[in-house]
N, C-alpha and C positions, 0 to 999 in steps of 0.2 A: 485435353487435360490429363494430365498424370496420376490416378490412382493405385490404393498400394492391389496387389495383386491376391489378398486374403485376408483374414482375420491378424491384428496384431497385438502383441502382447497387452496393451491398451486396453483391446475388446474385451481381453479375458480379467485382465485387472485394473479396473476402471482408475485412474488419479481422482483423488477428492478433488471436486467441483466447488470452485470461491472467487472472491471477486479477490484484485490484489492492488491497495489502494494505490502504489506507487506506480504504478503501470497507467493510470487515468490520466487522458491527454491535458487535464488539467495543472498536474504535475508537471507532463514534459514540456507544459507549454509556460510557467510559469519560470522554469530555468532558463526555458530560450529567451525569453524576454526579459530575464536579470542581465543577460550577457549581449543583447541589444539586438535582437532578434526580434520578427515581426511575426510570430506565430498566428497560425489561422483560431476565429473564433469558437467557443466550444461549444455550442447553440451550435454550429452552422458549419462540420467540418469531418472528411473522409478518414476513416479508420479503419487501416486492415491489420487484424492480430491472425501470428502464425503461431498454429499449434492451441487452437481455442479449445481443445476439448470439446464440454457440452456447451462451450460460452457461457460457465460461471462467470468467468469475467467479464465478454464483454458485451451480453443481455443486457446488465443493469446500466452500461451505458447508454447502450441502444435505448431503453424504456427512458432514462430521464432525458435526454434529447434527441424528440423526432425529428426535430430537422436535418439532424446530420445523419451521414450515412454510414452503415458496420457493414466488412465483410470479415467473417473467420474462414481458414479454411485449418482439417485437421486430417491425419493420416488414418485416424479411427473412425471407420462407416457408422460405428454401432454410438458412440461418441456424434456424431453427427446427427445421427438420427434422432438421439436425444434432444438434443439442443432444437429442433426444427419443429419437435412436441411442443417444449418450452415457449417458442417464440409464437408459436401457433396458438397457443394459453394466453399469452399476453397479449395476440390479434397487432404485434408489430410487423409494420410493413419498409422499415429504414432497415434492414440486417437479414444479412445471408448467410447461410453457415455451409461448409462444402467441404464433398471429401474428395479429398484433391494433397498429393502427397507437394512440397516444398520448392520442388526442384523441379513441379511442374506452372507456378507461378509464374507468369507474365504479364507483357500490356494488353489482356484481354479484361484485367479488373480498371484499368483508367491510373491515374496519380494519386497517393493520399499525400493527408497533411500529418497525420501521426501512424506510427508503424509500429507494430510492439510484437516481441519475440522474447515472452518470460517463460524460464524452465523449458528452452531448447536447445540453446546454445549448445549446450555444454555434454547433451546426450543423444547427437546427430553424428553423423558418421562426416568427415571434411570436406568431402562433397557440397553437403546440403550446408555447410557452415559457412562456405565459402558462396552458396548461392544466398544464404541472408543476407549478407554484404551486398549483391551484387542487385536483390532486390528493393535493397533500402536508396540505392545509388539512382538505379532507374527510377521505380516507383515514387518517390519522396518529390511532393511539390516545393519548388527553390526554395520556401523558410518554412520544411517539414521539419518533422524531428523522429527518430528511431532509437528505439529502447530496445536495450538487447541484456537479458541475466545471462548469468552463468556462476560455474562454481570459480572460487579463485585460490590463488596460491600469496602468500605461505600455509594459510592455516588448510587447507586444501592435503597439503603432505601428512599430516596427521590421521584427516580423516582417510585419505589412499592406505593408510598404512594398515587400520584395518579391516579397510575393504576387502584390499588382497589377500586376507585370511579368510573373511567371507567367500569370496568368490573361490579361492582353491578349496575351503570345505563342502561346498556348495558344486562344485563344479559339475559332478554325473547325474544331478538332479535336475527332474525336467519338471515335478510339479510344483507349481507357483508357490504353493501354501506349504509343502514342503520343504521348500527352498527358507523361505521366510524362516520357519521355526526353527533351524539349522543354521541359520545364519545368524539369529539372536543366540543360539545354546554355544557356540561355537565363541562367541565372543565375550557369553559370560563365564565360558570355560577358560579360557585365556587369560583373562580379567582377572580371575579368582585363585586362578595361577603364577602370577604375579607380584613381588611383595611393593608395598603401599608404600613404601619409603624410597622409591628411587625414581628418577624420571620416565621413564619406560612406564614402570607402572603407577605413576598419576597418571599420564595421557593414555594408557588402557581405560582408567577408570571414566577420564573423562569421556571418552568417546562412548564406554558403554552408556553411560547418561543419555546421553544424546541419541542413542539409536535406542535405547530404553521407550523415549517421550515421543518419536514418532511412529505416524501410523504404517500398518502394516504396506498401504499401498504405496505408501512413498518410500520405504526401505527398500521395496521391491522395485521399482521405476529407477529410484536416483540411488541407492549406493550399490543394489545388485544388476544394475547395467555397466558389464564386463566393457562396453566399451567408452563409457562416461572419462571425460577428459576435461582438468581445470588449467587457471590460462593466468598469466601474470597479469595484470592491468595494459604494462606496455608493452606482451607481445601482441594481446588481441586490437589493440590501437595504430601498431602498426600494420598489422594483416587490412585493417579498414581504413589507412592512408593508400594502400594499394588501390584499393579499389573506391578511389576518390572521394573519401568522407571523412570527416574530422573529429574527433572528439571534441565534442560540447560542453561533459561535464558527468559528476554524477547525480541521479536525481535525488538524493539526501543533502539538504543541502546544509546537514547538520555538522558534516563533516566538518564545515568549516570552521570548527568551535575548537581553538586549541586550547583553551583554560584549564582541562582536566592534564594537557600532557610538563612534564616537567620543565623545566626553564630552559636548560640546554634546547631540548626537543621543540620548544615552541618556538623560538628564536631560529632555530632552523629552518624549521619548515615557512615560519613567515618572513626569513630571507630569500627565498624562491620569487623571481618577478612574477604577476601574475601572465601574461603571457606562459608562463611555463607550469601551470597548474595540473597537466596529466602528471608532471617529472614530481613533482610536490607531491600530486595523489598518490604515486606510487612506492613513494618514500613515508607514505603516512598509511599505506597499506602494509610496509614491514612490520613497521611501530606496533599498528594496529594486529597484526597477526589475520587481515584479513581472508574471508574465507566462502566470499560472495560478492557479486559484483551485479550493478544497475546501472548502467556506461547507457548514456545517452551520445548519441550522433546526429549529425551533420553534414552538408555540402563542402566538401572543402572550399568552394570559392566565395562564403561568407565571411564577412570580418567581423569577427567576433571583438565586442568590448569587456574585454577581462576587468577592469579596474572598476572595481564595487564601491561604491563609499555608500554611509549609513542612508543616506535619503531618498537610497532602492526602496526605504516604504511605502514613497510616497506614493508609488506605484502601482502596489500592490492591496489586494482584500486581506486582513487578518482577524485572524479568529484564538481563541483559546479556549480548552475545554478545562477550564479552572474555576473554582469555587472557594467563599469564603469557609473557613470552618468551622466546625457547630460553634454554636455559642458567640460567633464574630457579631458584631453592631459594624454598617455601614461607615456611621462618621469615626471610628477609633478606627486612627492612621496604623496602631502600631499590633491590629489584629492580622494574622495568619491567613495563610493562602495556601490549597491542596489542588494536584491536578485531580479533575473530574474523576478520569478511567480510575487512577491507582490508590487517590488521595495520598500521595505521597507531596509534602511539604517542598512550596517555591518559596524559596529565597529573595527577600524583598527588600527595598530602603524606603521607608515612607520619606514624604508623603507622595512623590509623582509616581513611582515603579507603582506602587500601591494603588495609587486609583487604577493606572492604566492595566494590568490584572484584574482589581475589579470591575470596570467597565466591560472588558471581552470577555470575561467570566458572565456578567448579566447578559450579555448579547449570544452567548452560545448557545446551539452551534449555529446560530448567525455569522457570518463576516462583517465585517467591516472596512470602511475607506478610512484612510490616514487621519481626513478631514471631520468625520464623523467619529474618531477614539479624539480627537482635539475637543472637540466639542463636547463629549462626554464627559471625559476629562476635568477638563475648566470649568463644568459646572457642578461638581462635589464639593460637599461640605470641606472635605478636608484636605482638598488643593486651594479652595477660593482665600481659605482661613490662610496660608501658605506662600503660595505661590503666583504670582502677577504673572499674569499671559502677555509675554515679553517677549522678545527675537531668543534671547539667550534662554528661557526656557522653550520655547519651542525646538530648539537648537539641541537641549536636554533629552526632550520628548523622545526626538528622532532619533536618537545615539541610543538612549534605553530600548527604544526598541528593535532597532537594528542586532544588540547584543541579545535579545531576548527570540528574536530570529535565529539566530544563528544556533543557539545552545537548547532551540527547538519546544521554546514553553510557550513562543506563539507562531501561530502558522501561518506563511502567505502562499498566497493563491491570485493565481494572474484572472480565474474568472471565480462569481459570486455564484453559486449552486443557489434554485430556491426552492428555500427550507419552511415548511410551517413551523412554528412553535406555539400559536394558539389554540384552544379548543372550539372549533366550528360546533353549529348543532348537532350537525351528522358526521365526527371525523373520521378519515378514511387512512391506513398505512398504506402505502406504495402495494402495489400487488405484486411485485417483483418478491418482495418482505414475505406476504401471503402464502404465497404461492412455497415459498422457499420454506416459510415455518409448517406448512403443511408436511412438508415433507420430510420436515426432520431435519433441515440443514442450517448450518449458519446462514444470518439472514444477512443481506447489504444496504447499508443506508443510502440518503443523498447524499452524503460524502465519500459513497464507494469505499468507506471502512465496514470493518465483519463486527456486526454485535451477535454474542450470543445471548441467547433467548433458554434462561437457565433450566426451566421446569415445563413440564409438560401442561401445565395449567394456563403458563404465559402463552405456551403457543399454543394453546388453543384461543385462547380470547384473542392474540394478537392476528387471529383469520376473520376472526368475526367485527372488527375492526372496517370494514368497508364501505364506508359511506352511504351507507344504506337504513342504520340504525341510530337513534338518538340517545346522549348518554343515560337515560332512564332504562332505553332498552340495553345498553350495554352494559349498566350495574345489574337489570336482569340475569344478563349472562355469566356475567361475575357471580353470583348468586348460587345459578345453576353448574357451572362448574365447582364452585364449593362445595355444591352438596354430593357431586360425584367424586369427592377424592377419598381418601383411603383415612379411618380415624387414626386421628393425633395429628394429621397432615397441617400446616400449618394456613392461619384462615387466611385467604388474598386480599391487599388491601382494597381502599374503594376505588373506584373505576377511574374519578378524576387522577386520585395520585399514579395509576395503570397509564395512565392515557398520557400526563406529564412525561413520565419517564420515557416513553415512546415518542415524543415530542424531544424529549431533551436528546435522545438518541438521532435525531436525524430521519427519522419512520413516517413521519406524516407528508401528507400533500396535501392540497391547496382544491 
């Protein structure tokens, strides 16, 4: 095995540690099988992520299915050594984590069924780029799937532009934290030099924003890495038809929502055959200005079936994290609808759209089958008053939802994650959650999204949360945490409403 030869920049500044929901082989495994692909089960199937870090990411896979098997491997010892604490806390024994540099990967790990490589791509030296390729080719079982980020271009030119004033202000400096503070003063120097009214200095402005909001250890990893390099859609697609793999797709599959773009522009892009959908993505990446990229791959000698029509539902589990809004009564067709996270207002046409929102709204974060929102559906008040369960409404069903897919206000997923939403006598949060809010971090649900955990109060009750205690003793604890907070502090609600929200978050288990 090929390890790195000493400490590397990693050791000395750790990358924040998180899970990253598009990366879960539930994802990739959910596009393979829109495009007619027979992806492996996710209960029951090989993952090796390169470049895991402490396996923020992919612990909490490892935790919610033991039957399948995780290898990470990372060029960081001290990164590794972490993660091997972690996994040894959680007493799993499906996931290996190893320091082991990229380009020493071979057939000594076996074949996976899904491959993920986020946040490498793009800041490896061509060497190791060209052995991601080469390891997704060999490694990938024939209807595997490989995720690979990176940064991308056009918007990508923006941010290069000023990086290279970072990095030449930046350049004779060696200490990290130094480097960091100099490379923020440097660009609000710039910035503030700049007048506000001309192109040049809006996109100063903008890009200070954006190096403004993140953290220091990601300025220092991804934009003060002198040798970080971003990639058009179709040059990095073609580099991976060399080496025998296909573009699949990307795993957003929101993209495929032209409604917001203009007449011209939508009629364009949807005269592209679908056969020709990377040429289409990367025409919808100019449009886009995009400046990131989640390019899923493939076998080349799969035949992929491009042509979607709306009754890919029926296929699929969906979910929505959407809610009626205060004050809404179930049977009024013509009450409002907020997503969960933002409460930001979904646009709706009673009476079908309406139930079928309210329906996955009452089920979240449950999933659902096609057959099971039918059935929900057709037995509201104010579909039955409506609407006769007809071929041509069911016909309706599918088409609303297909467009409510697409523009991303409901979710499908090729497998159903299991989520509690009840209150047991004794409930328990995931200990992955536990363990994470113990320590201060974003915590990851069953749906491998990050919730944060606002106050120091939640996370403390959200440890003691273990299955161990009854909710009597857990409004105890609620109790006793209130009385240690700080006066005027505001009072925590009761435990059940505690316990719901954690429930509605996806935090509990069974």
């Amino acid at each position: 095995m090929t390890t790195s030869s000493g400490p590397t920049l990693y050791d000395e500044i750790r990358y924040p540690a998180r899970s990253f929901e598009y990366t879960h082989p539930n994802r990739l495994a959910t596009i393979a099988a829109l495009y007619g692909m027979r992806p492996a089960p996710i209960p029951n199937c090989r993952v090796l992520e390169l470049g895991c870090g402490v396996g923020g990411n992919i612990i909490p896979m490892a935790y919610q299915n033991p039957d399948s098997e995780f290898v990470g491997i990372d060029l960081s010892s001290e990164a590794i050594a972490a993660g091997q604490t972690r996994i040894a806390a959680l007493a799993l024994k499906n996931i290996s984590l190893l320091h082991l540099d990229i380009l020493g990967v071979g057939d000594q790990f076996g074949r996976f069924d899904y491959i993920i490589a986020h946040g490498v791509y793009s800041w490896v030296p061509e060497p190791v780029r060209r052995k991601i390729f080469t390891i997704s080719r060999q490694l990938l079982n024939p209807q595997g799937v490989s995720y690979v980020s990176y940064n991308a271009h056009p918007y990508s030119h923006m941010r290069d532009m000023v990086r290279d004033m970072m990095l030449f202000h930046t350049r004779h400096l060696t200490d990290p934290k130094e480097k960091i503070d100099q490379a923020r003063a440097i660009t609000k120097f710039i910035t503030e030099s700049t007048p506000d009214d001309t192109a040049y200095g809006k996109v100063m402005r903008y890009q200070r924003e954006r190096i403004d909001k993140i953290y220091n250890e990601v300025l220092f990893h991804d934009d003060l890495n002198a040798s970080a390099e971003a990639f058009l859609l179709h040059r990095f697609v073609e580099e991976a038809n060399q080496h025998g793999l296909q573009y699949l797709g990307d795993v957003d599959f929101v993209r495929q929502d032209m409604t917001n773009y203009p007449d011209e522009a939508r009629s364009t892009l949807q005269s592209f055959p679908p056969e020709m959908l990377m040429v289409r993505d990367q025409y919808q990446d100019f449009i886009d200005g995009a400046g990131f990229r989640r390019t899923l791959l493939c076998h080349e000698d799969i035949k992929l079936t491009r042509q979607v029509t709306d009754d890919f539902v029926k296929r699929f589990f969906l979910s929505a994290p959407l809610k009626a809004r205060a004050g809404d009564r179930k049977t009024d067709a013509g009450s409002g609808i907020s997503r969960a996270n933002d409460n930001a207002e979904v646009e709706t046409s009673p009476p079908l759209e309406k139930a079928v929102f309210r329906s996955l709204g009452e089920a979240w974060p449950h999933s659902l089958t096609f057959d099971e929102v039918v059935d929900k559906v057709f037995n509201r008040h104010e579909v039955e008053a409506h609407v006769e369960r007809s071929p041509s409404a069911m016909a309706d069903l599918c088409a609303l939802l297909a467009v409510a897919v697409r523009r991303g206000d409901i979710i499908f997923r090729f497998h159903r994650p299991d989520i509690v939403t009840t209150l047991s006598e004794k409930p328990e949060v995931s200990l992955v959650a536990r363990l994470q809010s113990g320590a201060g971090e974003m915590v990851t649900n069953l749906r491998h999204s990050v919730v944060a955990v606002d106050n120091a109060m939640s996370r403390q009750f959200l440890t003691k949360v273990d299955g161990t205690r009854t909710l009597g003793e857990l409004q105890a604890e609620v109790n006793r945490l209130n009385s240690t907070m700080p006066e005027g502090s505001p009072e925590a609600p009761g435990v059940e409403s505690l316990l719901l929200k954690l429930a509605n978050s996806a935090l509990l288990v069974g």
